[in-house]
N, C-alpha and C positions, 0 to 999 in steps of 0.2 A: 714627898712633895718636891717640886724644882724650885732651884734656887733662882732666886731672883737678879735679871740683868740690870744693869745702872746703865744707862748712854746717855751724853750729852746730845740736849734737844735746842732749835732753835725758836721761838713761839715772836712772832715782831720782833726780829730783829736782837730779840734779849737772848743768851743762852742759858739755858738750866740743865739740871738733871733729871730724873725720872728713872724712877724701878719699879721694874714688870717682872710679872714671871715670862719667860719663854712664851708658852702656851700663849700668853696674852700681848706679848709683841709679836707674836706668826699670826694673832686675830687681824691684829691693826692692819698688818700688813696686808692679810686676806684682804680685808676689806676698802683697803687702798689702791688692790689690783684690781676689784671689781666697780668700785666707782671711780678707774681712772685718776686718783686725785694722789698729787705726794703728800707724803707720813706730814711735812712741815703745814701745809695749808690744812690737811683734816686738824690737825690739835690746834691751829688759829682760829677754826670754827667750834671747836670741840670749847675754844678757853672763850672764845667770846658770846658763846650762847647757855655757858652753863649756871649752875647755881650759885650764887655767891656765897652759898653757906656750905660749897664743897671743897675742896682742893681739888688741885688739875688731876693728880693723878686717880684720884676715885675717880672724877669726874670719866676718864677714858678709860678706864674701867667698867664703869658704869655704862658708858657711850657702846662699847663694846658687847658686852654682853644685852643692851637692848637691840643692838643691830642684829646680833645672830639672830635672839628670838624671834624678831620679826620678818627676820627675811630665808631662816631657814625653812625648809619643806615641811610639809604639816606631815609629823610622823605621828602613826598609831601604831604602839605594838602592839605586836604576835601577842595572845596569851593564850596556854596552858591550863587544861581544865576551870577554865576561867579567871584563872590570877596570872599576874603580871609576874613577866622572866627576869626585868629592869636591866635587860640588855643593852638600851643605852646608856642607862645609870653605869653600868660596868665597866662598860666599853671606855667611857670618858677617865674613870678613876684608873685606869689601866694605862691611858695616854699620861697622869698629869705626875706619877712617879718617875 
């Protein structure tokens, strides 16, 4: 698995820290370059609409992995005399070492 990055973040004004794995800070970031919006304003909306019974860092975690799902392309895969090859399953666990 990847080791986890630490960076100081700003959220209003306050600074904290925050660890991600990789993988999950090249999300944010994807998805910062396609909504246009910088890393510092997505986690001010990220901290101010989430659950109060999460911490921030699930929370953009969270935040994260709901944004893919719903915005990535509807895949169907390929299958092989009727069973599934989990060619994306693989693919991903092949990215996250």
């Amino acid at each position: 698995m990847t080791k986890l990055a630490n960076r100081v973040i700003s959220i209003f004004d306050r600074k904290t820290s925050m660890r991600l794995a990789m993988p999950e800070w090249t999300a944010v970031d994807d998805i910062c370059r396609r909504e246009n919006i910088k890393r510092k304003h997505l986690f001010e909306i990220i901290e101010s609409n989430k659950d109060p019974k999460l911490g921030f860092t699930c929370s953009v975690r969270l935040f994260a992995i709901t944004y893919m799902h719903n915005h990535m392309p509807n895949y169907i895969p390929k299958q092989k005399n009727g069973k599934n090859d989990y060619k994306g399953i693989f693919d991903t666990i092949k990215t996250m070492s």
